[in-house]
C-alpha positions as CSV (number, residue, x, y, z in Angstrom):
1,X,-17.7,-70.7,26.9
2,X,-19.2,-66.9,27.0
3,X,-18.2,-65.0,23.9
4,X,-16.6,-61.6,24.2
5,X,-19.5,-59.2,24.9
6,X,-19.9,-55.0,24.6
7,X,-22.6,-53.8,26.4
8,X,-23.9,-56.8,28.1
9,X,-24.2,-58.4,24.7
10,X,-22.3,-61.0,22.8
11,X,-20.7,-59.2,20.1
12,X,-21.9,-59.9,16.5
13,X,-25.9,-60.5,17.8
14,X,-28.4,-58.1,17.0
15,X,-29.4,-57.0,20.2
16,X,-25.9,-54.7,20.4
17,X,-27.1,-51.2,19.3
18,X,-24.7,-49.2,17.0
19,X,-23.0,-47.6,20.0
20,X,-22.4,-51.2,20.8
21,X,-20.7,-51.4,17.6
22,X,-18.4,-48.6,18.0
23,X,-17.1,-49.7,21.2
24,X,-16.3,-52.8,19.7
25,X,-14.5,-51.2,16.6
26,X,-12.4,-49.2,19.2
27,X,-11.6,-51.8,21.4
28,X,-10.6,-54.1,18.1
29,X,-8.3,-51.3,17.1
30,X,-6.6,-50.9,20.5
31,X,-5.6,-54.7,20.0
32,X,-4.8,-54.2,16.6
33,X,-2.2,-51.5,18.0
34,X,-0.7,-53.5,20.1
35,X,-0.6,-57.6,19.1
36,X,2.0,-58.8,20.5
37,X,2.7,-60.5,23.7
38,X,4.0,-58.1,27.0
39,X,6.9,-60.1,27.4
40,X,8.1,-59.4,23.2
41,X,7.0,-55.7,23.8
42,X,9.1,-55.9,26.5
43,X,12.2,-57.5,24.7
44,X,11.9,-55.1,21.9
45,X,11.9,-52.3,23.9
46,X,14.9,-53.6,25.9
47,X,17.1,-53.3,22.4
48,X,15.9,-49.7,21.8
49,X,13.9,-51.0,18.3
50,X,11.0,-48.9,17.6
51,X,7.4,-50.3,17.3
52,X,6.2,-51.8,13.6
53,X,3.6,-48.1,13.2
54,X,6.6,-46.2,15.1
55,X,8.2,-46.5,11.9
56,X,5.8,-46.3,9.7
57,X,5.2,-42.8,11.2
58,X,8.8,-42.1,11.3
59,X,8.6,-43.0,7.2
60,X,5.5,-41.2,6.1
61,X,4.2,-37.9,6.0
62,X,2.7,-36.9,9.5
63,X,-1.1,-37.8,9.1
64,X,-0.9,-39.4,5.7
65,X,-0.5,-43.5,6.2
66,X,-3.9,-45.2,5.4
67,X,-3.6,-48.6,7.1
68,X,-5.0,-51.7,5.2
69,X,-5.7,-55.0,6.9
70,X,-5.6,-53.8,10.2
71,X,-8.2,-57.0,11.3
72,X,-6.7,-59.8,8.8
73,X,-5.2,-62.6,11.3
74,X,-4.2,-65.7,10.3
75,X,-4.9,-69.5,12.0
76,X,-2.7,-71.1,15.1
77,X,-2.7,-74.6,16.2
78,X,-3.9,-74.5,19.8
79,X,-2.6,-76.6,22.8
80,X,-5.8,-78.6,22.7
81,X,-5.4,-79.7,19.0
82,X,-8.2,-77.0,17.5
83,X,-7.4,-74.2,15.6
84,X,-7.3,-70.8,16.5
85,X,-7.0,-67.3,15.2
86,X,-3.5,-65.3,15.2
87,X,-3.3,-61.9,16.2
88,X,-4.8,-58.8,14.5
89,X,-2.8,-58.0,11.4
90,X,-0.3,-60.9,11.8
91,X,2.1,-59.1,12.3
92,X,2.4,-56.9,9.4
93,X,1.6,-53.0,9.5
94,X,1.3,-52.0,6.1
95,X,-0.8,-49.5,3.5
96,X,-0.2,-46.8,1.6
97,X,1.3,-43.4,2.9
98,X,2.8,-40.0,1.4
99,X,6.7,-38.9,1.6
100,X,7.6,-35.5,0.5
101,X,3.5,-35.2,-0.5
102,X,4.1,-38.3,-3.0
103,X,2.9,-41.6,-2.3
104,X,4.5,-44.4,-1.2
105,X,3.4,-47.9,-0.7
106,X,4.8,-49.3,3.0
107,X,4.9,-52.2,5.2
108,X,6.7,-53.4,8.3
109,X,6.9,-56.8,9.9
110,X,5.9,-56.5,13.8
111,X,8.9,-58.4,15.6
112,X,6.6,-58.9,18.9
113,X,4.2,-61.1,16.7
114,X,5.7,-64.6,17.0
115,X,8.9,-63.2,15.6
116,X,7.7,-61.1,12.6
117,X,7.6,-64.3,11.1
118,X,5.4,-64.7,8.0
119,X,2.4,-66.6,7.3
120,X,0.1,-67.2,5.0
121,X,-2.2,-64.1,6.3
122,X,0.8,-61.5,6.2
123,X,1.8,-62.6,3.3
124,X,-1.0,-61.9,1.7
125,X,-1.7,-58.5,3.3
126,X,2.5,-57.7,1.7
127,X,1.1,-58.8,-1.5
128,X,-1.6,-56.6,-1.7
129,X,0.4,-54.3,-1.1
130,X,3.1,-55.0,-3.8
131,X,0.5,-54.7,-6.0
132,X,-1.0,-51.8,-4.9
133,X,2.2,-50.0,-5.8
134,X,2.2,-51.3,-9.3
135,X,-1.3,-50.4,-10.0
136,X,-0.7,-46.6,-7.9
137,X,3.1,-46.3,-10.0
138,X,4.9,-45.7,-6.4
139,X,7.6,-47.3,-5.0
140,X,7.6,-49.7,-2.2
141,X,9.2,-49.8,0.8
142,X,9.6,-52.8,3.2
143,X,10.7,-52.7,6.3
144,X,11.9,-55.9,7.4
145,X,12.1,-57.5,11.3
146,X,11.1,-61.2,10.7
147,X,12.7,-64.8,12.0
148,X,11.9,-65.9,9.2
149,X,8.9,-68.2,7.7
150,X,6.5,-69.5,10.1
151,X,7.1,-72.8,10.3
152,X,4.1,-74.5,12.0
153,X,2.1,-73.2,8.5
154,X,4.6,-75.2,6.6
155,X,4.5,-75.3,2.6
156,X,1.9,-72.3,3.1
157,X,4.5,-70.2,4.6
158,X,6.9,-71.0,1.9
159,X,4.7,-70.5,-0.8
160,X,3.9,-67.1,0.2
161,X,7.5,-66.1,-0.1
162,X,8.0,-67.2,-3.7
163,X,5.0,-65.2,-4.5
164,X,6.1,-62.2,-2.6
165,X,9.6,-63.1,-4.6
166,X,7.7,-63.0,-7.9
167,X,5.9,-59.8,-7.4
168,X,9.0,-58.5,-6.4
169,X,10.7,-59.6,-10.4
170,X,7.6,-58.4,-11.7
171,X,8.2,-54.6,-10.4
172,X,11.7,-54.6,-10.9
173,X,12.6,-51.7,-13.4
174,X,8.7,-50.5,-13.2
175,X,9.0,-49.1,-9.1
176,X,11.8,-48.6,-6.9
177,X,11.9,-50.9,-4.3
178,X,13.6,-50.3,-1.2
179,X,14.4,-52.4,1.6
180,X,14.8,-51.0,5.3
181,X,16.4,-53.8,7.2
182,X,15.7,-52.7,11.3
183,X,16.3,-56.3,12.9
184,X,16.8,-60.0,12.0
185,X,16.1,-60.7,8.4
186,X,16.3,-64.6,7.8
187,X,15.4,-67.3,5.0
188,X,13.1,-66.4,2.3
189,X,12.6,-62.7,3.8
190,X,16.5,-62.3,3.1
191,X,16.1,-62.8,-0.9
192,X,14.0,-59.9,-0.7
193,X,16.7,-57.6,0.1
194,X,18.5,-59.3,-2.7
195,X,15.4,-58.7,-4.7
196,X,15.3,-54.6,-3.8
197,X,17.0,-51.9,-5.5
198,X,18.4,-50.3,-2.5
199,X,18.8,-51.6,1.1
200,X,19.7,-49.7,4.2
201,X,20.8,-51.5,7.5
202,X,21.5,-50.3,11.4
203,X,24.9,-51.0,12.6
204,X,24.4,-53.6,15.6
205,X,20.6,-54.0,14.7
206,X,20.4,-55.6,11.3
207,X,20.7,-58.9,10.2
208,X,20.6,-61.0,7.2
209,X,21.4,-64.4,6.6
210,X,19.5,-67.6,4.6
211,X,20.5,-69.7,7.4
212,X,20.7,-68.7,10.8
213,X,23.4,-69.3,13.4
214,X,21.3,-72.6,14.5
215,X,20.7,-74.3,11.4
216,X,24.9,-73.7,10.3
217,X,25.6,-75.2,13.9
218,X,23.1,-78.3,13.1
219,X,24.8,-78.5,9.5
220,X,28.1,-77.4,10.0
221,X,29.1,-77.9,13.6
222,X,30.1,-74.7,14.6
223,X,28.4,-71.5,15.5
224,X,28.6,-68.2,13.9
225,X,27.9,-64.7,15.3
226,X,25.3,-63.2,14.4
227,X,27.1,-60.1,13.0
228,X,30.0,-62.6,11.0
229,X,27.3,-64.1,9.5
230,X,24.5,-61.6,8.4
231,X,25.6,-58.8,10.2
232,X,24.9,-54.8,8.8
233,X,29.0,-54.2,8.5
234,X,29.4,-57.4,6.5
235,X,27.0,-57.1,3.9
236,X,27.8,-53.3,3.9
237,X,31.7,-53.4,3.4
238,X,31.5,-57.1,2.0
239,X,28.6,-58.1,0.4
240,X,27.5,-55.1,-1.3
241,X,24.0,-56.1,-0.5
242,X,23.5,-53.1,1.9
243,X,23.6,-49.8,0.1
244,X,23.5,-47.6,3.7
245,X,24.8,-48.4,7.2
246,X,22.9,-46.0,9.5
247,X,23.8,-45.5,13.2
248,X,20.4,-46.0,14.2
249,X,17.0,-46.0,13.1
250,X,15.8,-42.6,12.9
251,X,19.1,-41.8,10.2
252,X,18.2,-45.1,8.4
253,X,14.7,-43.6,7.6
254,X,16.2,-40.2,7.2
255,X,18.2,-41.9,4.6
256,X,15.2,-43.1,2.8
257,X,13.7,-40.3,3.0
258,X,16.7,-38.3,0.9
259,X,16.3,-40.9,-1.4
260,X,12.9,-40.7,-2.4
261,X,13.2,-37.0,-2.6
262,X,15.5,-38.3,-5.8
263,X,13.5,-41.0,-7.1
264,X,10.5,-41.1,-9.4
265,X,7.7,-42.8,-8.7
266,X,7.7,-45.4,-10.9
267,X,9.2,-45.7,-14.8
268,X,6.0,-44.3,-16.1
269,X,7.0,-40.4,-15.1
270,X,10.4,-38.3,-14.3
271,X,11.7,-37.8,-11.5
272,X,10.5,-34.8,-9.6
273,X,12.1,-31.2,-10.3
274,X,13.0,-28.4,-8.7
275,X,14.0,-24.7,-8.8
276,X,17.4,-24.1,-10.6
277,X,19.5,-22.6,-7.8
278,X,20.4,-18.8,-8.5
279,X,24.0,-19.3,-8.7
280,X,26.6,-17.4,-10.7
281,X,27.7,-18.1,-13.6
282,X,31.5,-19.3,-12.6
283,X,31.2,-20.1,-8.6
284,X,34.2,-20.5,-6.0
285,X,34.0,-24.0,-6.3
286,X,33.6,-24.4,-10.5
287,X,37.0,-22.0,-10.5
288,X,38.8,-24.1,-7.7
289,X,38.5,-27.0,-9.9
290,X,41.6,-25.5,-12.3
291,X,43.8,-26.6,-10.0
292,X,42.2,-29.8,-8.4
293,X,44.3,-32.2,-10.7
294,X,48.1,-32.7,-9.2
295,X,51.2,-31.6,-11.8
296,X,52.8,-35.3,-10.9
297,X,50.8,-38.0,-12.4
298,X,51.1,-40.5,-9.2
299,X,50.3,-37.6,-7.2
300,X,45.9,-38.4,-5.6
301,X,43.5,-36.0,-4.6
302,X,40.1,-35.4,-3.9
303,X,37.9,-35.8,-7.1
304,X,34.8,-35.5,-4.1
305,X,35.1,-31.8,-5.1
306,X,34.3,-31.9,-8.6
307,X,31.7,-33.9,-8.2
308,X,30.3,-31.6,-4.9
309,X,31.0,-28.7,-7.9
310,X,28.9,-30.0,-10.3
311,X,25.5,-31.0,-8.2
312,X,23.2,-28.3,-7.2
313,X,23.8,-26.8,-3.8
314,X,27.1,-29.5,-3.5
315,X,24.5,-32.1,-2.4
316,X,25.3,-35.6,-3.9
317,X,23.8,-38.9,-1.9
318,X,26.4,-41.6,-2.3
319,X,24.9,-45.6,-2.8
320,X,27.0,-48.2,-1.7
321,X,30.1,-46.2,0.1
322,X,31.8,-48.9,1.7
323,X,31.4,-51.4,-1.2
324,X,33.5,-51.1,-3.9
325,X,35.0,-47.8,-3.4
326,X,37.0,-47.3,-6.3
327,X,33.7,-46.1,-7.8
328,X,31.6,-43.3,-6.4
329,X,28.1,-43.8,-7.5
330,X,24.5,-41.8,-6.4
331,X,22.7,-39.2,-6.4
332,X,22.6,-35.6,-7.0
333,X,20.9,-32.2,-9.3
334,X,21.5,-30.6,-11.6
335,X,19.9,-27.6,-12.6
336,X,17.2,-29.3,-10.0
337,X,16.8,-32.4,-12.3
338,X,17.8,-35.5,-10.8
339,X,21.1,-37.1,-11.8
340,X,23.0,-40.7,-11.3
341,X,26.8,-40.0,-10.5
342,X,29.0,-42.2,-11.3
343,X,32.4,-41.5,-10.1
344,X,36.1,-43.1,-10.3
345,X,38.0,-42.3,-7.0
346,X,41.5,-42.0,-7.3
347,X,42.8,-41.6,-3.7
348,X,41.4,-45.9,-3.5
349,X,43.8,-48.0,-5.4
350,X,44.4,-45.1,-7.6
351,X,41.0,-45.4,-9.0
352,X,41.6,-49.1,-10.4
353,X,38.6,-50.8,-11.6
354,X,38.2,-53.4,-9.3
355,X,35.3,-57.0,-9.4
356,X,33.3,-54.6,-6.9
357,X,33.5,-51.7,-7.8
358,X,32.1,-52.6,-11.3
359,X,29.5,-55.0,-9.5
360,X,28.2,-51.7,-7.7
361,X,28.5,-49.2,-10.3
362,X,26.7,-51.2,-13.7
363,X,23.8,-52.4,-11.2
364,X,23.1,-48.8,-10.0
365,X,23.3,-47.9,-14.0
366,X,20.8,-50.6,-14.5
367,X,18.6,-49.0,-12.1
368,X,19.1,-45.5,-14.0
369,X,18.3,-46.7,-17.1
370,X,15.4,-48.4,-15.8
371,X,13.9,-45.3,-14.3
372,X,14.8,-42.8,-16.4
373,X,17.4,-40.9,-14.6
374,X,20.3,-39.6,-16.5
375,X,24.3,-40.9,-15.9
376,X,27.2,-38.8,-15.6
377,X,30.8,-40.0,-15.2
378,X,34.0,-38.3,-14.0
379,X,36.9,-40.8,-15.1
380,X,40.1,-40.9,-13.8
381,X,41.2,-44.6,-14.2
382,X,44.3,-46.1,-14.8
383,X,42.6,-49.7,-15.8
384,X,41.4,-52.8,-14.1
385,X,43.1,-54.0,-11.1
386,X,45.9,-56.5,-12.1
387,X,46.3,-59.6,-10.2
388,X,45.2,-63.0,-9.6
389,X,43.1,-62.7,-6.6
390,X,41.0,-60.4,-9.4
391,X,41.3,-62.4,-12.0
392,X,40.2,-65.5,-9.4
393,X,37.6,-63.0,-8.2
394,X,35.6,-63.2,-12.0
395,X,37.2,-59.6,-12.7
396,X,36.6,-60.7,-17.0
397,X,32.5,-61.3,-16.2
398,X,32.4,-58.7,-13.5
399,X,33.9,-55.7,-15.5
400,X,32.2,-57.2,-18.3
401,X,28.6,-56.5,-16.2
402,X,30.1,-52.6,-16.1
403,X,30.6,-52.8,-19.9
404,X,27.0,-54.3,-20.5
405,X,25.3,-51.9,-18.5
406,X,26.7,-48.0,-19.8
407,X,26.2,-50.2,-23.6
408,X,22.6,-51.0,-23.0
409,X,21.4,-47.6,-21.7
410,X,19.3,-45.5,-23.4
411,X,19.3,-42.6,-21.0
412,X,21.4,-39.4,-21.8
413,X,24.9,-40.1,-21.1
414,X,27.9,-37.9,-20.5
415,X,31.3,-38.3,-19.2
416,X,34.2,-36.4,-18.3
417,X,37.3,-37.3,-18.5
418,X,39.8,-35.1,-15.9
419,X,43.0,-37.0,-16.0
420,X,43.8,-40.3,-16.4
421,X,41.5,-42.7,-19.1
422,X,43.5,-45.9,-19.8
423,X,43.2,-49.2,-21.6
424,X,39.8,-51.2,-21.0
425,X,39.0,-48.3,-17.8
426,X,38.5,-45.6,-20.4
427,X,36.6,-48.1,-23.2
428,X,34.4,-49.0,-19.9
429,X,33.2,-45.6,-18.1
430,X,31.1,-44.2,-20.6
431,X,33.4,-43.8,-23.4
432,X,32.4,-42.6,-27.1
433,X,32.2,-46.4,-28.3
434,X,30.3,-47.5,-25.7
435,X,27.6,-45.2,-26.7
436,X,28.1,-42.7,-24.1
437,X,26.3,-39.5,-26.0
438,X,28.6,-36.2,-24.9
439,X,32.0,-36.6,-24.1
440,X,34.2,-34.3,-22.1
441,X,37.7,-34.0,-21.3
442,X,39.9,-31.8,-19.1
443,X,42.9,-30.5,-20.6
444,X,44.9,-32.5,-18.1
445,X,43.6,-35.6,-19.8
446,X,45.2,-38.5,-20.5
447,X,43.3,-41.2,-22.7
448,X,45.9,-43.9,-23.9
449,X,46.3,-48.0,-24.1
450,X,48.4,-47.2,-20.6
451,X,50.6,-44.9,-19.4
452,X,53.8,-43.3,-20.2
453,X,56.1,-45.1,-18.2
454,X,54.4,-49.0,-18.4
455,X,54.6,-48.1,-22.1
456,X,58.0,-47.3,-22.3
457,X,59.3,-50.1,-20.2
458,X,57.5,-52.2,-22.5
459,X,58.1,-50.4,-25.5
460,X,61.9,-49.4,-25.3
461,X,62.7,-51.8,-22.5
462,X,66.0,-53.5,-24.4
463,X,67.2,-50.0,-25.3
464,X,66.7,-48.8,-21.8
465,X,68.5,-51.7,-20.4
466,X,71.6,-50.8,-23.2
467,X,72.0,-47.4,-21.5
468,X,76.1,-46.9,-20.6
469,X,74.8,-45.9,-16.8
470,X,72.0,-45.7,-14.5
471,X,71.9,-42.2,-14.9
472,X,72.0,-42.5,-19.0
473,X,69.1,-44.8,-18.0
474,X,66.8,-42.7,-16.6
475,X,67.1,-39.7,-18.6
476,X,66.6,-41.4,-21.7
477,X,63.5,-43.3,-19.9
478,X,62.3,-39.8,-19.0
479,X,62.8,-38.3,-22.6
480,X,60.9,-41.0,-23.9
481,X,58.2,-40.9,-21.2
482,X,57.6,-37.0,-22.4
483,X,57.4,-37.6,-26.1
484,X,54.8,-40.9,-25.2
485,X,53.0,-38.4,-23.2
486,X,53.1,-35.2,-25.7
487,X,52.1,-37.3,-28.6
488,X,49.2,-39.9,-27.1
489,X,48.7,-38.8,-23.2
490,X,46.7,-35.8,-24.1
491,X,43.1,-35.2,-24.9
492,X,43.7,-33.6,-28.2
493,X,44.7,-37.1,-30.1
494,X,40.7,-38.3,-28.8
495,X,39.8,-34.9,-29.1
496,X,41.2,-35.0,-33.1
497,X,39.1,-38.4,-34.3
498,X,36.2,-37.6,-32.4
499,X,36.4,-39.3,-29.5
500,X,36.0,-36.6,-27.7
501,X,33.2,-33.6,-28.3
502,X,34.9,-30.5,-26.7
503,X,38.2,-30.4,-24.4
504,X,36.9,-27.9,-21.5
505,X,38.8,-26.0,-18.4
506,X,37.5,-27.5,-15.6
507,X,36.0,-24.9,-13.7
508,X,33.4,-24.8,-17.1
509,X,32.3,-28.0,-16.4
510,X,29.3,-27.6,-13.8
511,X,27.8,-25.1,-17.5
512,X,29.0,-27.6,-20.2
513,X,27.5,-31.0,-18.8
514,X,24.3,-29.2,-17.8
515,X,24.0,-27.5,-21.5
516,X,24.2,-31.2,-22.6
517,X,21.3,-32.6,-20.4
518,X,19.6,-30.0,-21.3
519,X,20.1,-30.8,-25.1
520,X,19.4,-34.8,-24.2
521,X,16.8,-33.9,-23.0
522,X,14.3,-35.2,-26.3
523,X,17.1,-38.0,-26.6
524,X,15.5,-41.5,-28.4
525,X,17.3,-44.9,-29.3
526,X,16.0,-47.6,-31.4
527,X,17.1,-51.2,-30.0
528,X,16.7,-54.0,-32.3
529,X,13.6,-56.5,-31.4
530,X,14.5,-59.1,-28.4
531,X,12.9,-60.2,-25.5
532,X,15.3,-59.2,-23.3
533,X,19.4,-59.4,-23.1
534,X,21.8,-61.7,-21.1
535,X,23.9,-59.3,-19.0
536,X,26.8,-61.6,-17.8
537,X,25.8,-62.3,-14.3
């Protein structure tokens, strides 16, 4: 069988001449560009998915993605029993590009290449990569479209995961690693997501699952749908796993995009800065916050403004906003530094700690910590969420993940407390004794074991219950509810043993927690010699 020849000779001998050469680079590349088959091109194109390098471009700088690997193929089993090679770049487009001018290290798994699945040759070429954002101190960001492992290279394809798993454990806390989910996502490829510190999905698009529909109807006998079992909703709203559920693809990269902006690059530098917006000294929004908090204690409103009040420009990128939402948590500036904002919420649940909610919230501390990026919490809590679907839930190890995280951070920490800050809710959210470093409170504050009227029913229950009348009852519930609230529901009894540093009016908030960054900013902490802790998981 004739070779493939440029020129009228076979390519490779030494009679082609270097224009010879050329032509064959080009013609090389044009297959590179476009591996896969006309019928999967065809198919992708069908669902409205963007190409593997149409996304890459979407991602990166225009002009600044340097491909790697573009030749490196891996072997197929022919019909005829040989062995043959795979496509160009099996599959894989990856290398290292530039977002916002800094760089990033990128891949993305070609769905029209026997299913994006992975073998031993793209694993390799992800590995590389991996490590090429280690040694550069960049994060990584994988964009995922795979079936899963390739299972005609058996163990090999299994292998590579666990080392693309291990890589994965090895940058945790060094890069951030993000995960753009734009299609299926199955077996081992699924524990990366697990593995990342932020994923984003596409509603209708994404999927994630360890076993697929087929394999739970072979084990289980009956078949799921796609989007009950892995789907972007679900593991949005659910799961917690996704940590963004974009419409489409172009606002799923946009996404990332923002996010980077907030990021640094790895652990080894800050995050980036930027000009201190020329704002006045008290703004609209700082003096609206006086009357934010509601007279009536049961009365909920939107704590969304204080924390749109306190970040440069009102700009704050929420993580995780279907998942847990009695806690806010993301990103925002201040005074152009990057901040994590953590964030009770008390129009959900009244802003009850929940199993979720504190599963969210300590794991995007974690990530703080890790990278350097000061945590500031508005608390208005009235405790954990009673019950015993929680407590069935794991709400004791769950809260206590919460507990462990704000305890072993050694970033600057400051909290404000704007109204309510009871029982194991306030000890949690960055109190004092937790080793939170500046502590604020509003002077509608309430910091207490609970509040006025549980601790009068329990308190004075039997003398309530002796009243001569109902309406005897009540007023003398009400008195007593006054004097609990006078005497420990304010800020001043915290404020008086030093629990709290200052008691502020609100609208001089946005000043006061920006004059303590600013003073944390040379902060240090000495932790005693381990090799590492055992965060209750």
């Amino acid at each position: 069988m004739r070779g493939p020849r440029v020129g009228g000779h076979a390519v490779g001998s030494s009679a082609m001449t270097t224009g010879d050469r050329l032509l064959d680079l080009y013609d090389r590349r044009r297959r590179a560009q476009f591996p896969g088959s006309e019928r999967a091109i065809a198919r992708r194109e069908l669902r409205g998915k963007l190409s593997a390098r149409q996304r890459v471009e979407l991602l990166t700088d225009p002009g600044s993605f340097f491909l790697l690997d573009e030749f490196s193929h891996g072997s197929l089993p022919r019909v005829d029993g040989g062995i043959g090679h795979g496509p160009p770049g099996d599959g894989v487009v990856a290398g290292v590009g530039r977002v916002h001018d800094r760089p990033v290290c990128v891949y993305a798994q070609d769905s029209t290449v026997l299913g994006g699945s992975l073998g031993h040759a793209q694993g390799h070429t992800i590995l590389k990569v991996m490590e090429m954002a280690e040694r550069l101190g960049c994060p990584l960001v994988a964009i995922t479209d795979s079936a899963g492992a390739r299972i005609q290279e058996g163990v090999d394809a299994l292998a590579i995961y666990t080392q693309m798993g291990r890589a994965m454990i090895r940058n945790s806390g060094v890069i951030p690693q993000i995960t753009l989910s734009l299609g299926s996502c199955a077996g081992g490829a699924a524990y990366g997501s697990g593995l990342s510190d932020f994923v984003v999905v596409v509603d209708g698009l994404s999927h994630m699952f360890v076993t697929g529909p087929e394999v739970v109807a072979h084990v289980l006998g009956h078949t799921p749908t796609l989007e009950d079992l892995g789907g972007a909703k679900m593991h949005a709203a659910t799961t917690g796993i996704a940590h963004y559920l974009a419409a489409d693809e172009a606002d799923a990269v946009d996404w990332v995009r923002t996010l980077l902006g907030y990021l640094p690059a790895s652990n080894r530098e800050p995050a980036p800065e930027y000009a201190r917006p020329g704002s006045p000294r008290f703004t609209d929004a700082d003096l609206a916050l006086d009357t934010l908090v509601p007279d009536s204690p049961t009365s909920s409103y939107d704590i969304m403004l204080a924390v749109r009040a306190l970040l440069d420009e009102g700009e704050f990128l929420e993580v995780g906003e279907l998942f847990g939402p009695a806690l806010a948590v993301g990103f925002g500036r201040i005074d152009g530094s990057t901040v994590g904002l953590v964030s009770s919420r008390p129009r959900h649940l009244g802003g009850a700690l929940d199993g979720d909610a504190s599963d969210k919230a300590a794991r995007f501390i974690r990530f703080c910590d890790a990278m350097h990026v000061a945590v500031v919490t508005l608390v208005d809590v009235p405790g954990f969420m009673p019950g015993v679907e929680e407590e069935r839930a794991g709400i004791l190890t769950r809260g206590a993940k919460l507990l462990y995280a704000y305890g072993e951070a050694t970033v600057p920490l400051v909290t404000v407390v704007l109204r309510k800050a009871y029982g194991g809710g306030y000890g949690v959210l960055g109190s004092k004794h937790i080793g939170a470093d500046i502590n604020l409170a509003w002077p509608t504050a309430e910091i207490a074991v609970m509040g006025a009227e549980a601790a009068v029913h329990l308190l004075h229950g039997t003398e309530i219950a002796a009243a001569p009348d109902p309406l005897a009852a009540a007023r003398l519930r009400s008195d007593l509810a006054a004097t609990y609230r006078e005497r420990l529901g304010t800020p001043y009894a915290a404020a008086a043993r030093g629990y709290l540093d200052r008691v502020i009016a609100p609208h001089e908030t946005r000043l006061a927690v920006s004059a303590a960054l600013s003073m944390l900013r040379t902060k240090t902490v000495d932790r005693p010699t381990r090799k590492h802790g055992n965060i209750p998981l």
